[in-house]
C-alpha positions in Angstrom: 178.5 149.5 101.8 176.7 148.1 104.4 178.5 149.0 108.0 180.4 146.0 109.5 177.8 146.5 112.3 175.6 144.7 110.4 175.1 140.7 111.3 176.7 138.2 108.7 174.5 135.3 107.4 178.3 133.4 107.2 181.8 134.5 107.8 182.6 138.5 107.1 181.9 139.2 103.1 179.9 142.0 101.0 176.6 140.9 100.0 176.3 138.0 103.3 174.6 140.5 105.3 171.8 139.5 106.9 168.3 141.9 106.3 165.3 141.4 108.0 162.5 140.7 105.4 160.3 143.6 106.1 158.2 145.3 103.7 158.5 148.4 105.4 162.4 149.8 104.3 163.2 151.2 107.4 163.7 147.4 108.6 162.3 147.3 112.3 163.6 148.6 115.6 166.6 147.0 117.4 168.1 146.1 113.6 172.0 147.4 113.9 172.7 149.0 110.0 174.2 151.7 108.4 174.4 152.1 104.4 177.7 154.2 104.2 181.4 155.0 102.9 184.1 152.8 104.2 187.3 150.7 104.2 187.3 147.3 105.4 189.9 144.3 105.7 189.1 140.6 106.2 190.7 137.6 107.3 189.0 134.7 106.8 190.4 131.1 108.8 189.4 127.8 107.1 186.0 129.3 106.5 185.7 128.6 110.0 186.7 132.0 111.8 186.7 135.3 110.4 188.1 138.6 111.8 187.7 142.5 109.8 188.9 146.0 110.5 186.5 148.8 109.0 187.2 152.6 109.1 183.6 153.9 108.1 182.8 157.8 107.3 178.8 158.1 109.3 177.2 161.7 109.6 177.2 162.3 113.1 175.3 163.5 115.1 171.9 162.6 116.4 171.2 165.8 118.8 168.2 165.2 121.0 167.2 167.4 124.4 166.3 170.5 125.4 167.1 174.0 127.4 170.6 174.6 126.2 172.1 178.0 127.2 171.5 180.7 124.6 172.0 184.7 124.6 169.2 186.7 122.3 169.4 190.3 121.8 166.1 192.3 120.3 167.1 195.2 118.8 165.2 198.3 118.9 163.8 197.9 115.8 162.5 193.9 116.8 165.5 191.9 115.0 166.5 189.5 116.9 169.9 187.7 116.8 170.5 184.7 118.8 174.0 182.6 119.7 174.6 179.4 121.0 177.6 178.5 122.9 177.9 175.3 120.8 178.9 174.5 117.2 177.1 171.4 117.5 173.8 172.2 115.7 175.7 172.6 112.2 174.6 171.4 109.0 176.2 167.8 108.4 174.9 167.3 111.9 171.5 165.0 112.4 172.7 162.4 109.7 172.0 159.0 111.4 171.7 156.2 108.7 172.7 158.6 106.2 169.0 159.9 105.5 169.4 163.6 106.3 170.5 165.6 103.0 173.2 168.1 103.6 173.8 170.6 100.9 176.4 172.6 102.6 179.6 170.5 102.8 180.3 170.9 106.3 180.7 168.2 109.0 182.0 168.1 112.1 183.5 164.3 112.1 187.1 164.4 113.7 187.7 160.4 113.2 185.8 157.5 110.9 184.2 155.2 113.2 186.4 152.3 113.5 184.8 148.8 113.9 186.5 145.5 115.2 184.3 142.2 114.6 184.9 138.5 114.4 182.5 135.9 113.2 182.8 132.0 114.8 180.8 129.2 112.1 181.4 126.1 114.4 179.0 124.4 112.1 176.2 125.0 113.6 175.3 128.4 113.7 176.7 131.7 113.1 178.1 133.8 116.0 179.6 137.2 116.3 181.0 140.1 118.6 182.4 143.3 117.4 183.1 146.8 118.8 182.8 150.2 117.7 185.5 153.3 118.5 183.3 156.4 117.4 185.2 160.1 118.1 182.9 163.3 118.5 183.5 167.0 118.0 182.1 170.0 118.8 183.2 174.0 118.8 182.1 175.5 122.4 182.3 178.8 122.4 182.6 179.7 126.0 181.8 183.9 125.3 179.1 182.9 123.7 176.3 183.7 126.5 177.4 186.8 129.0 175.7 189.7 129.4 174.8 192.1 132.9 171.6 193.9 134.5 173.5 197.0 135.0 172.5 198.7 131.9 168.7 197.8 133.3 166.7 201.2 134.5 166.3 201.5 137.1 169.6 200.0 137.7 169.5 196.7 140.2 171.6 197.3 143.4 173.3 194.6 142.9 173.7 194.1 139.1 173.5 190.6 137.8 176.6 189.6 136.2 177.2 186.7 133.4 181.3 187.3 132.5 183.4 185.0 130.5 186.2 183.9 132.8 189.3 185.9 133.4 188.7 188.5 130.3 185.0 189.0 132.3 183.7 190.0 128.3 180.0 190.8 128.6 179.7 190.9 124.5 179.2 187.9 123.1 182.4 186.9 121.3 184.5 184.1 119.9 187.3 184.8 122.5 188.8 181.6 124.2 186.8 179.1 121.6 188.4 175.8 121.9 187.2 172.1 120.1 185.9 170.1 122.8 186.0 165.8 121.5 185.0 162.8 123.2 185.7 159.5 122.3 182.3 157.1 122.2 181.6 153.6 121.2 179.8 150.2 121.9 180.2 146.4 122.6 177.4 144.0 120.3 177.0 140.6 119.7 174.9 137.8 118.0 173.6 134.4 117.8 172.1 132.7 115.1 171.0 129.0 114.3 169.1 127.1 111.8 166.9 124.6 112.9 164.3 121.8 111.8 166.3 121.1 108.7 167.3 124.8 107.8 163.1 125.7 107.3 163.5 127.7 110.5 166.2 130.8 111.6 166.4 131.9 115.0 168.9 134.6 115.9 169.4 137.1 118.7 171.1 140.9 118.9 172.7 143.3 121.1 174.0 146.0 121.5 175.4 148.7 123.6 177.3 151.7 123.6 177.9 155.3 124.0 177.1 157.6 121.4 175.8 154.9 118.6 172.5 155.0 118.6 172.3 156.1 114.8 173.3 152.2 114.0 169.5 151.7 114.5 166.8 151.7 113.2 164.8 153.8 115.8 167.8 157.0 115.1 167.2 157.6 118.9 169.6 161.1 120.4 172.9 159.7 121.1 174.7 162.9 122.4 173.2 166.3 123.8 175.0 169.3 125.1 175.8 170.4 129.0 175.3 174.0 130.1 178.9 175.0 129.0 178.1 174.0 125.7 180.5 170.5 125.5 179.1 167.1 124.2 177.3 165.0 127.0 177.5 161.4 125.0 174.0 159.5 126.1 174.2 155.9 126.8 172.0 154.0 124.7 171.3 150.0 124.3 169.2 147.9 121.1 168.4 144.0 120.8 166.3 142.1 118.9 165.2 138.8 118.0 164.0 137.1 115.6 161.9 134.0 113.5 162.3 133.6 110.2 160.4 130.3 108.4 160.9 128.9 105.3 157.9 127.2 104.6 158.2 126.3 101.1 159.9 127.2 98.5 158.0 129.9 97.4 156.2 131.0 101.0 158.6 132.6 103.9 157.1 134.2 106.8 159.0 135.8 109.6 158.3 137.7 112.8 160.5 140.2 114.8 160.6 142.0 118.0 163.3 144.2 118.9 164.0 147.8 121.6 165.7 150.4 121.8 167.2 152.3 124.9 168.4 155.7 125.7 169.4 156.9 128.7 168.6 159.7 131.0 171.2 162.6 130.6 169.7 165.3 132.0 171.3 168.8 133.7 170.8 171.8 135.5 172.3 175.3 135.3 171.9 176.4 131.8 172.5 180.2 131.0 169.9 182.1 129.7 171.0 185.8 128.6 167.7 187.9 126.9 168.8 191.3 126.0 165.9 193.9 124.5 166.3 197.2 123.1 163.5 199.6 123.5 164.1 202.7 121.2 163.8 206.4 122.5 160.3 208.0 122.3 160.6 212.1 121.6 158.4 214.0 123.9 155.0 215.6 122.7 152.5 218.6 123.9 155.2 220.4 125.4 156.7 224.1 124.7 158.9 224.0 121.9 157.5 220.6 121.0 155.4 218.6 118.3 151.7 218.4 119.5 150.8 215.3 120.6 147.9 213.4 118.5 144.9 214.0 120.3 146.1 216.8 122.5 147.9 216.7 125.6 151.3 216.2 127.1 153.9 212.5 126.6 157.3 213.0 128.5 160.3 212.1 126.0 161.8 208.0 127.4 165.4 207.9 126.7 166.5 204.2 124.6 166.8 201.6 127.4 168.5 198.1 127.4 166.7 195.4 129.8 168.6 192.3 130.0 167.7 189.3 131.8 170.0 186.9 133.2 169.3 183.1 134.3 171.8 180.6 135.1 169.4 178.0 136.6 167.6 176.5 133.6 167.3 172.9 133.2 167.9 171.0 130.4 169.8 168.3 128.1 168.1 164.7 127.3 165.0 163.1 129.7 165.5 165.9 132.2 163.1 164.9 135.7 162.0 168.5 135.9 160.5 168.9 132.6 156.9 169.4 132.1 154.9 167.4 130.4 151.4 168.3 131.8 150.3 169.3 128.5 151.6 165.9 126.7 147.4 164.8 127.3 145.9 167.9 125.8 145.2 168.1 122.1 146.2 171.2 120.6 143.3 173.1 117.7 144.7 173.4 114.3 146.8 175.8 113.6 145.4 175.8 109.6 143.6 173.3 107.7 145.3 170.0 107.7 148.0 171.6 109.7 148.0 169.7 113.6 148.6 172.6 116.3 152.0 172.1 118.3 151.8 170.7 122.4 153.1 173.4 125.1 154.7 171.9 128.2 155.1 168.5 126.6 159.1 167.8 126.6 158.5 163.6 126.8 162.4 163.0 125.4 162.2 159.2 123.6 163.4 156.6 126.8 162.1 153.1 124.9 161.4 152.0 121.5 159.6 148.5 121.1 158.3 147.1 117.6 156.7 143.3 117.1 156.1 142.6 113.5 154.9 139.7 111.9 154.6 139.1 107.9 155.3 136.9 104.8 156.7 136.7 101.2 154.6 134.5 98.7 156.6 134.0 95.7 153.8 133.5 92.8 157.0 132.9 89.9 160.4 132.7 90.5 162.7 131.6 87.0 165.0 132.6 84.3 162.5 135.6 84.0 162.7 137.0 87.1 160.7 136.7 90.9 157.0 137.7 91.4 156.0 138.1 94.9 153.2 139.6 96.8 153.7 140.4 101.2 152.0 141.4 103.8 153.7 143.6 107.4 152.1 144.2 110.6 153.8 146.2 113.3 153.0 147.0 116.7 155.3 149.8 118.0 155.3 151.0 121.2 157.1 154.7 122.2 157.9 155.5 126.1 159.3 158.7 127.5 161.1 160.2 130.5 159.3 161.1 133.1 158.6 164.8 134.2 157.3 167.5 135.9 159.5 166.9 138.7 159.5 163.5 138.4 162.3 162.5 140.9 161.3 165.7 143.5 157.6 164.8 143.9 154.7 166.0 141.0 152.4 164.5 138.7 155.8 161.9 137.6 154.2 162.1 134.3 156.0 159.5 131.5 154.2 159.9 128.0 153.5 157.1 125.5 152.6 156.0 121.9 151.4 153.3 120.5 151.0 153.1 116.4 150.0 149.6 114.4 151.0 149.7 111.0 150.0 147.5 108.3 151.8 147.2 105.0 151.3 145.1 101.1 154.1 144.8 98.6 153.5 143.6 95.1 157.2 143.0 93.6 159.0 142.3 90.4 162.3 141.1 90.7 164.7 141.3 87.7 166.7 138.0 86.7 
């Protein structure tokens, strides 16, 4: 059903929600909406006051960020195995608004999101506020990333050291895993009115919350990880507002304009554990040896393991000492009709804005059904998080987007 996060026209019922009247189905930035599985209860007072528990099953999470600590081992003969110390990144993870396809069964909900609202119809107007309890989970995996320079040739005088608490493991492991929750959530409320004689809807939306920004349309990150691998929740805000005009009977034209916010949540002190094999190379040339192609003498190398420890990265979501000097440069294509990827461009998403403006001409509507031709424009407008050592000095370099989008609809409704 639709999530009780989702403005009323009137009171709390199924099929009263309101929808903006966009073409485009993704609605518009700012709109609060989920289309999920849920349970919901609803009083209703004199068709004057209405209040409603839901207990609603989302896919969370929306990851976003970067520079997480990782351990990667190359083996001698180039495989290379990689751990995380974070269950986060499974499948069923990334879900938002229910869009992401998950073939695998898993998901790492502990809870349903649990959603309090009441609705006030005064008689003039509709007005809500409503709350959201959202509980997240993640596996951390604290042996995950260890590893030591001693092994290193020539060995350091001081080998570098990256243990796993008391047990001091330096093999990657599952010892001492342990489920690491956090309890998010987020405050909204609305206002709308009719006025000149009902032709004309006004209304207003906000929101804000920790951890929900999957209840909008713009699916900004609303969690990334800290160095030891546990959940860092991002804060995260969304309004909009809102003109709808019923001209006519059969013309309606609307316009929109709505943001959305996340937060800086940004860290230092990610690990960084790169382990490489290099296999042993026989000698050549010598006495008692194979001769060496092309003549002359190769000393045998016995197998070596170089390992590089770093426990300073940065990281997690609109970090001030990312770089984004190369945000400006277009990259050559890396095939035909295949864009080549940005380097040094990590710009994480700070502000989503969209204005649209459109209409719905109805040419028919009857016992055999609605015809109806529209027309969308959008303006969206994308602003990131400054870099490059944005809050130490540099180039403080914030990237932006801008797209306009036009759409047409030519519809058939059913009777």
């Amino acid at each position: 059903m639709w999530s009780l996060a989702t403005e009323d026209k009137k009171g709390i019922a199924n099929l009263q929600e309101w929808i903006p009247l966009t073409v485009d189905s993704q609605y518009v930035v700012g709109f609060n909406w989920e289309r999920q599985y849920g349970a919901r209860v609803v009083k209703n007072f004199s068709d004057k006051f209405a209040l409603a528990l839901a207990a609603e099953n989302p896919e969370q999470t929306t990851i976003g960020g970067r520079g997480f600590s990782t351990y990667t081992n190359t083996s001698a003969t180039g495989v290379v195995t990689t751990y995380q110390n974070s269950f986060v990144f499974a499948p069923g993870a990334g879900g938002g608004l229910l869009n992401f396809s998950d073939t695998t069964g898993y998901s790492l909900n502990k809870t349903p999101d649990f959603i309090l609202k009441a609705a006030l119809d005064p008689g003039f107007g509709h007005y809500e506020v409503f709350g959201i309890v959202s509980t997240f989970t993640n596996r951390v995996y604290p042996c995950a990333v260890v590893g030591t320079t001693a092994k290193n040739f020539p060995t350091p005088a001081t080998p570098a050291v990256l243990g796993c608490g008391p047990s001091t493991s330096l093999s990657p492991s599952t010892a001492g895993a342990y489920s690491d929750i956090r309890p998010g959530g987020a405050i909204g409320a609305s206002a709308a009115a009719p006025l000149f004689s009902k032709k004309v809807d006004v209304g207003i939306k906000a929101m804000y919350g920790d951890g929900t920004n999957r209840y909008s349309s713009g699916q900004l990150a609303e969690a990334t990880l800290r160095p030891d691998g546990t959940i860092a929740l991002i804060h995260g805000a969304n309004w909009l507002g809102r003109i709808e005009w019923h001209a006519t009977p059969k013309l309606d034209l609307y316009a929109y304009i709505g943001g959305e916010y996340a937060a800086r949540t940004a860290y230092k002190g990610y690990q960084s554990v790169k382990v490489t094999n290099t296999p042993a190379i026989p000698g050549c040339g010598a006495v008692g040896q194979q001769p060496c192609p092309g003549g002359g003498i190769q000393p045998s190398y016995p197998a070596l393991v170089t390992t590089t420890i770093s426990t300073t990265g940065i990281g997690g979501y609109g970090s001030p000492f990312a770089t984004n000097t190369g945000c400006a440069i277009e990259a050559l294509p890396s095939a035909t009709g295949t864009p080549g990827s940005s380097s040094n461009c990590a710009g994480d998403t700070r502000y989503l804005s969209e204005s649209t403006i459109g209409f719905w001409y109805k040419f028919y509507q009857g016992e055999k059904g609605r015809v109806q031709f529209g027309m969308q424009y959008s303006y969206l407008y994308k602003n990131t998080w400054s870099g490059n050592g944005g809050l130490t000095g540099g180039a403080n370099l914030s990237p932006h987007a801008v797209d306009n989008m036009i759409w047409t609809s030519f519809r058939y409704y059913l009777p």
